[in-house]
BADODREN-108307 format. One record per residue (C-alpha): residue in one letter; x, y negated, z. Coordinates in steps of 0.05 Angstrom, whole numbers. Layout:
BEGIN
NODE_A_X_Y_Z
...
end
This chain:
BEGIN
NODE_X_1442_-3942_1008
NODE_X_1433_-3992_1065
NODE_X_1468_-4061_1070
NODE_X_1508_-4080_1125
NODE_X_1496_-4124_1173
NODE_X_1532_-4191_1172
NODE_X_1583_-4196_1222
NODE_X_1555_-4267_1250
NODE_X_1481_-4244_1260
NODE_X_1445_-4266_1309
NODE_X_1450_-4213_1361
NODE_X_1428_-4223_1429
NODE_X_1489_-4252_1474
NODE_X_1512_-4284_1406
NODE_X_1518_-4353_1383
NODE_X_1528_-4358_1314
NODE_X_1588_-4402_1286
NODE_X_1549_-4456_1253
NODE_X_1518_-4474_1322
NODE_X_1578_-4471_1355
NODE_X_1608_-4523_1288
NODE_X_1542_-4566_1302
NODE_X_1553_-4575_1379
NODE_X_1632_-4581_1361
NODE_X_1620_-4637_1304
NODE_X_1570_-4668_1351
NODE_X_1610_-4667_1415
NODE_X_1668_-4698_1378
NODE_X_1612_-4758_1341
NODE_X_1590_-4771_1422
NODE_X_1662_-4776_1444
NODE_X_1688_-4824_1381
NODE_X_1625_-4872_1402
NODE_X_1643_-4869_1475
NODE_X_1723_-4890_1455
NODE_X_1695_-4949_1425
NODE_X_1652_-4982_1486
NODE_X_1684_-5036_1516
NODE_X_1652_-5026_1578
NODE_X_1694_-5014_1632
NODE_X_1676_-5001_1716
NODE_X_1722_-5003_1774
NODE_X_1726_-5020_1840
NODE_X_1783_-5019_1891
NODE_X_1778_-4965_1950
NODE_X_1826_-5007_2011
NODE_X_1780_-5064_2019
NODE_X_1814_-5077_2086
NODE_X_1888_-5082_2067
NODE_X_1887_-5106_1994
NODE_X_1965_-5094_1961
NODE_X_1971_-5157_1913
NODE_X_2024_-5153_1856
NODE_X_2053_-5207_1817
NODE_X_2096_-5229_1771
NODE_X_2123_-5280_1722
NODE_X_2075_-5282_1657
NODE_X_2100_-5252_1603
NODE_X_2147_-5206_1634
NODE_X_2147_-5133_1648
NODE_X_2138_-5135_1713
NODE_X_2104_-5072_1750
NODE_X_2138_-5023_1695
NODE_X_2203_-5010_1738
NODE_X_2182_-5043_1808
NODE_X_2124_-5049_1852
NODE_X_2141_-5105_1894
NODE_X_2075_-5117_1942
NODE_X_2058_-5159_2005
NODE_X_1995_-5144_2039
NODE_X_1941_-5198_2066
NODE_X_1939_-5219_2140
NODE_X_1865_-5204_2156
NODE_X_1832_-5193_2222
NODE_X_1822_-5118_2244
NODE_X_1761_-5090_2226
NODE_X_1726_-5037_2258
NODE_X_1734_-4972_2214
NODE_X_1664_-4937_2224
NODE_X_1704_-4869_2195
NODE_X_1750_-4849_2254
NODE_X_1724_-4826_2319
end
């Protein structure tokens, strides 16, 4: 009498569930050592008409309110509208 075939073979169009564990286990490793870089990029995207917010230190200002004032600059030439 014949054996049957496990049910997680390695058919074609199937990945079998210890790769898809290994790329899990590793995907999750990757994002844990990302969480811990204190590396951090920004950059602001109004250059022209910066908002500034303030408040008094050690308050909670900017939970509730955003208060703002913007900059008197000179007009610049926006090289986007036609």
């Amino acid at each position: 009498m014949d054996r049957p075939q496990p049910v997680l073979s390695c058919q074609p169009g199937f990945i079998p569930l210890q790769r898809i564990c290994r790329l899990t286990v590793l995907f999750l490793v990757i994002i844990h050592c990302c969480s811990w870089s204190s590396v951090v990029w920004s950059f602001n995207l109004d250059i022209h008409a910066p908002i500034f917010k303030i408040g008094p230190n050690d308050s909670y200002f900017g939970f509730a309110v955003a208060e703002h004032f913007k900059v008197d600059r000179p007009e610049r030439k926006n090289f986007f509208k036609h």
